[in-house]
C-alpha positions in Angstrom: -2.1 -25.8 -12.2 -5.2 -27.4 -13.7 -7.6 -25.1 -11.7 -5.5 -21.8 -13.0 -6.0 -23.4 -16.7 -9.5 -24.3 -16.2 -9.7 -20.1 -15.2 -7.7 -19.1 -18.3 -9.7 -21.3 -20.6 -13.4 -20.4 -19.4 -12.0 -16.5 -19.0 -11.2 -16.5 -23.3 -7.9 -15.9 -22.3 -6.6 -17.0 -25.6 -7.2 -18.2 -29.0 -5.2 -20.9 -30.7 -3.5 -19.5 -34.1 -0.3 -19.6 -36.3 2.2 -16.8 -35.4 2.3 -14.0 -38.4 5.1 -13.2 -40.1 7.3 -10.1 -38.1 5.9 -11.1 -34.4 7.9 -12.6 -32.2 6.0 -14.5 -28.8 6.5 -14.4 -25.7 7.4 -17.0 -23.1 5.8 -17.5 -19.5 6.6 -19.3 -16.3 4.8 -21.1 -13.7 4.9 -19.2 -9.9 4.2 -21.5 -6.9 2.9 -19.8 -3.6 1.7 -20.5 -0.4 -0.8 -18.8 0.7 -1.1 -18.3 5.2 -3.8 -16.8 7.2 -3.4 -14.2 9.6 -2.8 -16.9 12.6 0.6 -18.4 10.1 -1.7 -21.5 9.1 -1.8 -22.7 5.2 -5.1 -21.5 3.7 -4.3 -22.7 0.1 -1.8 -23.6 -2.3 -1.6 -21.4 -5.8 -0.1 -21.8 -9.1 0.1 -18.9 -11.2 0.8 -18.4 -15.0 2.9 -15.7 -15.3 4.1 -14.0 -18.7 7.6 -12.8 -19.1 7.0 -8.8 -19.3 10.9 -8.2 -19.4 10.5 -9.7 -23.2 8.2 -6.9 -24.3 8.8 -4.2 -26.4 8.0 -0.7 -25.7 5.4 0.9 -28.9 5.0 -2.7 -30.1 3.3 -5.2 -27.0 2.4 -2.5 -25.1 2.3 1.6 -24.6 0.7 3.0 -21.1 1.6 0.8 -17.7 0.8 3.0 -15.0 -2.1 2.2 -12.5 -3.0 3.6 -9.2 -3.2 1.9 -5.8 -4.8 3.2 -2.7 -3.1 5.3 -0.4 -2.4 3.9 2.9 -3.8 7.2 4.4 -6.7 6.7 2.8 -7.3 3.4 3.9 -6.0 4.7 7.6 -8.6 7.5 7.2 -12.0 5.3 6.0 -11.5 3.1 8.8 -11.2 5.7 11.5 -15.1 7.5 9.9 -16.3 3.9 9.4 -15.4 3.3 13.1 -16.6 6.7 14.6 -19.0 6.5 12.2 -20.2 2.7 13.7 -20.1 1.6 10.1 -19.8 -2.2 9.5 -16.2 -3.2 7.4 -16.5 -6.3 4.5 -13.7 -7.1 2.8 -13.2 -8.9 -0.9 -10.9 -10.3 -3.1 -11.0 -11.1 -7.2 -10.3 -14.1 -8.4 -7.7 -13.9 -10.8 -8.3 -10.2 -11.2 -5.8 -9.4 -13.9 -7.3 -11.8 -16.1 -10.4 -9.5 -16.5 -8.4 -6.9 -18.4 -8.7 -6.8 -22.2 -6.1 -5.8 -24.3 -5.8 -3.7 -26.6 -2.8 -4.9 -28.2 -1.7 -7.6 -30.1 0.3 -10.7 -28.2 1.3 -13.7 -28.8 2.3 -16.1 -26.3 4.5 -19.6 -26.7 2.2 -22.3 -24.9 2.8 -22.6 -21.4 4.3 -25.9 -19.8 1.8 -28.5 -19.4 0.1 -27.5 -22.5 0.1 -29.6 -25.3 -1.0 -28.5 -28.7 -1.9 -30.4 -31.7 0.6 -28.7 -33.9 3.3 -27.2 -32.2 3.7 -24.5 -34.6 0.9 -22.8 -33.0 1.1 -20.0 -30.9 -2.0 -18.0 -28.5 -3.0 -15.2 -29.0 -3.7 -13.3 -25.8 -7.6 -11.9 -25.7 -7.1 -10.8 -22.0 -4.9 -9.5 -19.8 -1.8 -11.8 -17.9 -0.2 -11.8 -14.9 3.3 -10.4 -15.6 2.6 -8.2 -18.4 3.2 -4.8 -18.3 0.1 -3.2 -18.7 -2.1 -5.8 -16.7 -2.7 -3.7 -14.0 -3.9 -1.0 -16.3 -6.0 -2.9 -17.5 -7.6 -4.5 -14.8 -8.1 -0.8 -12.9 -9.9 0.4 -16.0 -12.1 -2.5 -16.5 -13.1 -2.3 -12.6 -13.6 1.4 -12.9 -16.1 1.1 -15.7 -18.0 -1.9 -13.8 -18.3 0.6 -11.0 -19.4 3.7 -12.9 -22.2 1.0 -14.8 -23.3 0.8 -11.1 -23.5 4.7 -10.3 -20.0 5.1 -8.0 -17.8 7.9 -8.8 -14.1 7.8 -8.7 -12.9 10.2 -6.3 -10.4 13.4 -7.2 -8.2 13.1 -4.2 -7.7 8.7 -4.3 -8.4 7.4 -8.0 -8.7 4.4 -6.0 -11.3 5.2 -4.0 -15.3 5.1 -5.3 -18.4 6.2 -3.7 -22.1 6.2 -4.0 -24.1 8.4 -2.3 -27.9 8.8 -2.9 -30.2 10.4 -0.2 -28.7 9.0 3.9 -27.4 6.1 1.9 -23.8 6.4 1.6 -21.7 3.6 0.2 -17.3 3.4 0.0 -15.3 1.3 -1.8 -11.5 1.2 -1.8 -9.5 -1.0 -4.7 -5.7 -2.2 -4.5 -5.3 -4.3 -6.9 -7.5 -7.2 -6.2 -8.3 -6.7 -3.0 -10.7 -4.1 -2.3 -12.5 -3.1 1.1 -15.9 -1.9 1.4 -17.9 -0.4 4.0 -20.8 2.2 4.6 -24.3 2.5 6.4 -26.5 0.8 3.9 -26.2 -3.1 4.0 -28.6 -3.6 1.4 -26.1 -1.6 -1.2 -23.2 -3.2 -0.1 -24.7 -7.0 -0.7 -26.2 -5.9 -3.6 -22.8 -4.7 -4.8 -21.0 -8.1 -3.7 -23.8 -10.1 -5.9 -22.9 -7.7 -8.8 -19.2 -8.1 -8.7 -19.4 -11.6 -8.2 -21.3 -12.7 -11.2 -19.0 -10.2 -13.1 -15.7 -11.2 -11.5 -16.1 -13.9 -9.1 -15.1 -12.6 -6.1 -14.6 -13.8 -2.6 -16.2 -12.5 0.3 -14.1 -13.0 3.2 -16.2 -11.5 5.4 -15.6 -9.0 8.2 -12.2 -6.9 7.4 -9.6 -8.7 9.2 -6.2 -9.5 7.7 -6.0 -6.6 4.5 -2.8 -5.9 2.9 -1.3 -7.9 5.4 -2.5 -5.4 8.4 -4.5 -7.5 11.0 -7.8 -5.7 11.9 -8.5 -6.2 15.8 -11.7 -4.8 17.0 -12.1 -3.8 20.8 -15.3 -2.8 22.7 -13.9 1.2 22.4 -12.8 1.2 18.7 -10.4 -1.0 16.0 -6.5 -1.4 16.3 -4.4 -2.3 13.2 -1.5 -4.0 13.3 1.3 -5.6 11.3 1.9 -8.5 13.7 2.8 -11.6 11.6 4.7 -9.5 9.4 7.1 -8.2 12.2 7.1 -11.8 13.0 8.1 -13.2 9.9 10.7 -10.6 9.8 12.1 -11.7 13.0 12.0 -15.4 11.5 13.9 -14.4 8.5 16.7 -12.6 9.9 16.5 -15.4 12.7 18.8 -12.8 15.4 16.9 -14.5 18.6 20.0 -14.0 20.8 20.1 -10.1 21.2 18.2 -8.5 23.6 15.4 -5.7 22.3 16.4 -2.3 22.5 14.1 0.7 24.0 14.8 3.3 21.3 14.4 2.8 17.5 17.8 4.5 17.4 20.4 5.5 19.4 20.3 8.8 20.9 22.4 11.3 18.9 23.6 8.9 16.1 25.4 10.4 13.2 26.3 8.6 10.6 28.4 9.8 7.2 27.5 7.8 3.6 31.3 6.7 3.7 31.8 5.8 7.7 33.6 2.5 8.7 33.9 -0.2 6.4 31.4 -1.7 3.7 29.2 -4.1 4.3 29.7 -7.2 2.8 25.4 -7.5 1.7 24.0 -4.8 0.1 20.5 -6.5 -0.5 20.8 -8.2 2.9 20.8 -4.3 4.0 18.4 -3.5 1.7 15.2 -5.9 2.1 15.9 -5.1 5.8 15.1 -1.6 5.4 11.9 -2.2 2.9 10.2 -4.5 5.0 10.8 -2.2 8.1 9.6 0.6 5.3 6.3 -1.6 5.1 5.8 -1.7 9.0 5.5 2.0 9.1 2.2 1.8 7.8 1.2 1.1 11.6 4.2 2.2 13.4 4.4 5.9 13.7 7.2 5.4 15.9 9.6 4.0 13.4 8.7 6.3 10.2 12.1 8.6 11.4 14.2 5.8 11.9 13.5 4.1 8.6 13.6 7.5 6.6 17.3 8.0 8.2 18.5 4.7 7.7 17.1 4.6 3.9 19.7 7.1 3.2 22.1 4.5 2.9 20.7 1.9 1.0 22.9 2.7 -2.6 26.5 1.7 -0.7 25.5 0.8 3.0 28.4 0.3 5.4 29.1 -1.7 8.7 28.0 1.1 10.8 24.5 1.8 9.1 24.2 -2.2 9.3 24.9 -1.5 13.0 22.5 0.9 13.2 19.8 -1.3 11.0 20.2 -3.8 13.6 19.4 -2.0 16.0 16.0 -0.7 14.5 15.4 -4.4 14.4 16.2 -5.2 18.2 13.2 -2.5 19.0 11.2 -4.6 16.6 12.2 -7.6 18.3 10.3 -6.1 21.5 7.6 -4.3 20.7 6.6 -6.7 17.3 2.8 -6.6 18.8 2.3 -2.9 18.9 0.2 -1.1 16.4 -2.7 2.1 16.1 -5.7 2.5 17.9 -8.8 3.9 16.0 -11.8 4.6 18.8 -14.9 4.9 18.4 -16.0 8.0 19.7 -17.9 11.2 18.4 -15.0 13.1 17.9 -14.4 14.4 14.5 -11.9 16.7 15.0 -8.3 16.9 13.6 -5.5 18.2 14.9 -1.8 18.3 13.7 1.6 18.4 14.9 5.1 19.3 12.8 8.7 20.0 13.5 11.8 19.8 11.7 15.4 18.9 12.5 17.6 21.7 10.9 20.6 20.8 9.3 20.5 17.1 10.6 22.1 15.9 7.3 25.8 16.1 8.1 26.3 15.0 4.1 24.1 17.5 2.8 23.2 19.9 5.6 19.4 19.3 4.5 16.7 19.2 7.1 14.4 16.4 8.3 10.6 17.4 8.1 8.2 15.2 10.1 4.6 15.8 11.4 1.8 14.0 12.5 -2.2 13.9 12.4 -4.9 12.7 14.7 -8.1 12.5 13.5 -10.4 12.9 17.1 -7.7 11.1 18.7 -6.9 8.3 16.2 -3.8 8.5 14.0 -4.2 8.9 10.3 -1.0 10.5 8.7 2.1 10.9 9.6 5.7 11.3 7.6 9.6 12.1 8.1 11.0 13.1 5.8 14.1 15.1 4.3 13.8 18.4 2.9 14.6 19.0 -0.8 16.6 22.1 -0.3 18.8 23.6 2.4 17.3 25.8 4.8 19.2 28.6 5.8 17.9 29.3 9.1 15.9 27.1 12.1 12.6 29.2 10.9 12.9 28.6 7.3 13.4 24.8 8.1 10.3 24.8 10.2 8.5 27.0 7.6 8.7 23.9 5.4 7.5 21.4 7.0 4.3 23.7 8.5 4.2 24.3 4.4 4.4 20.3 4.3 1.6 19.6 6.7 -0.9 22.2 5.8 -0.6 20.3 2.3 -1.3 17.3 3.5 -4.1 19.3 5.5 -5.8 20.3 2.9 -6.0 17.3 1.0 -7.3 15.4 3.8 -9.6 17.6 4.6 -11.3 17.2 1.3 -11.0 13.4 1.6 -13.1 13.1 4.9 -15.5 15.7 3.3 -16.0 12.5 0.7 -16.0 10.1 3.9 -18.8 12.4 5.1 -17.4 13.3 8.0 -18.9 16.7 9.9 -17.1 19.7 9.5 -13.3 19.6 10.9 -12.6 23.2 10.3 -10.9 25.0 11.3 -7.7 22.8 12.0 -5.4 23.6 15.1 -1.5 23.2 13.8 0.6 23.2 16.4 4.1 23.6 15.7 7.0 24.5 19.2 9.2 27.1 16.9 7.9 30.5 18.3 9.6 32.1 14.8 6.8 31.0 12.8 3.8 30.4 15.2 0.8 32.4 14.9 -1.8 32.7 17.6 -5.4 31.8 15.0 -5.5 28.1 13.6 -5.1 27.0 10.0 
């Protein structure tokens, strides 16, 4: 706690003043955290001042909120150039990132717990940006963005997350979420330069050689890179604690149907619910799983006994396949090449279609998706129409994304599709 106000006070978080008449201050908590390394050991353990956002007032403590995070794709995508590509991986984190946001509007804050003022009539008045107000994010995404531009990197059109600097052979790529940010390229000389600069603006920490980001463990091999969500599926195992059952083969069982009203409720909605998001959150490196999560989301508003059932069992194949993840090689292939289908009518509430595909960038997965169709299709073709319509969408934004990455030309791009209604012999 006395580290996170030494940060606040030599930041100019606040000033100390007298609350004007009409304004009303907010109140803020303390937040205690853990924080583990990839192997489950303790690296460090944080305090955190924390505003209450829910006691802000729309027009009056704050207007715009919304700030971008990276795609997962696009992280998926850098990593597979920067390892054909034989590009080295660094990865950094902010210290106290959201406290480098100004504000631009006026808030007052009741002092914190552990704070003692000389008059307690006295309120602060916040200069930057807190955890847990609405618009810190904002504001921390624009300041970064402006730091960046200073430094001649451009904000790309197709990630506003993602910023790059290219000047002659050197080519330099950096990739924000929040305050962790991966960087990577071919010229080392930019890149430390760039750590140096972001330090003595934000005092950051280097950790090094990308291995634990977003909670995805980076594993690199002689051939290539794999990713994988390992301690994750593990914690999940530990908090559901179901170490009896045996795994199951299948994410699903073959030829499940289930209706939104079938069998009994289930006594734990949120039980069913956090279930499903953190097996949401392994899909980021399990392909395999992205169907079964979309299917079992359906059910999330009023689950039942039977979609609990079926939950479980998506579980169980976690249970005994929890090491599995993607492999990114290293090889010269540049080449991408894309698979869809669709499941017509496989809604038996709605009679909607499931669209999935998936996309291998020269032989390492970088996109995939399953997901259900906004209308009802009519016909097998027209349901297969939309998700090739799906696909070469996604196509053609990552095609312009690798063109950033710098990757050699990819087109044209084979989609392969097995309805022989809507297959044409020439690629897309």
């Amino acid at each position: 706690m006395q580290k996170e106000f030494d940060a606040l006070e030599a930041n100019h978080t606040w000033t100390i003043t007298s609350l004007p008449a009409g304004k009303k201050p907010i109140k803020s908590k303390w937040v205690y955290k853990v924080k583990y390394r990839a192997d489950g050991t303790v690296e460090r353990c944080k305090a955190r001042l924390v505003v209450r956002g829910n006691t802000q007032q729309a027009g009056i403590d704050y207007t715009e909120t919304f700030s971008p995070v990276v795609k997962m794709t696009t992280i998926r995508s850098l990593i597979a150039t920067a390892t054909k590509m034989h590009w080295s991986l660094h990865q950094l984190n902010v210290n106290n990132a959201f406290l480098h946001g100004d504000l631009d509007e006026e808030i007052y804050m009741q002092p914190p717990a552990g704070m003692i003022l000389d008059d307690p009539s006295k309120v602060l008045k916040l200069q930057k940006s807190l955890y847990g107000l609405k618009q810190t994010s904002r504001q921390w995404y624009e300041n970064l963005s402006d730091v960046l531009k200073s430094k001649g990197y451009i904000r790309s059109s197709n990630d506003h997350s993602l910023f790059s600097k290219q000047m002659g052979d050197s080519i330099v790529h950096v990739v924000v979420y929040v305050d962790d940010i991966l960087l990577t390229g071919n010229d080392e000389t930019e890149m430390q330069a760039l750590k140096s600069f972001l330090h003595s603006t934000f005092q950051i920490k280097d950790l090094g050689s990308l291995n634990y980001f977003l909670g995805i463990e980076i594993l690199k091999v002689p051939n290539g890179i794999i990713m994988t969500q390992r301690k994750l599926a593990h914690d999940l195992l530990e908090e559901f604690k179901d170490f009896d059952s045996s795994a199951t083969l299948c994410p699903l069982p073959p030829n499940l149907q289930l209706l939104q009203d079938t069998g009994p409720l289930f006594h734990d909605p949120l039980q069913y619910r956090r279930l499903i998001g953190k097996l949401n959150y392994l899909t980021h490196t399990r392909s395999d799983m992205a169907f079964a999560v979309q299917f079992l989301s359906q059910f999330m508003k009023e689950p039942h006994i039977p979609h609990w059932e079926a939950a479980l069992h998506t579980f169980h194949y976690v249970k005994g396949t929890y090491t599995q993840g993607i492999f990114f090689n290293n090889s010269p292939d540049f080449q991408v090449e894309a698979f869809c289908d669709s499941d017509w009518a496989a809604c038996p509430n709605t009679r909607k279609s499931v669209t999935g595909y998936f996309i291998l960038f020269g032989g390492s997965p970088i996109s995939w998706k399953s997901k259900k169709q906004a209308t009802v299709s009519l016909s097998l073709a027209e349901a297969e129409y939309r998700s090739m319509r799906r696909v070469t969408a996604e196509l053609t934004w990552l095609t312009r994304l690798l063109h950033e990455f710098s990757a050699p030309s990819i087109l044209p791009i084979p989609l392969k599709c097995d309805s022989q209604a809507v297959t044409t012999p020439d690629p897309i």
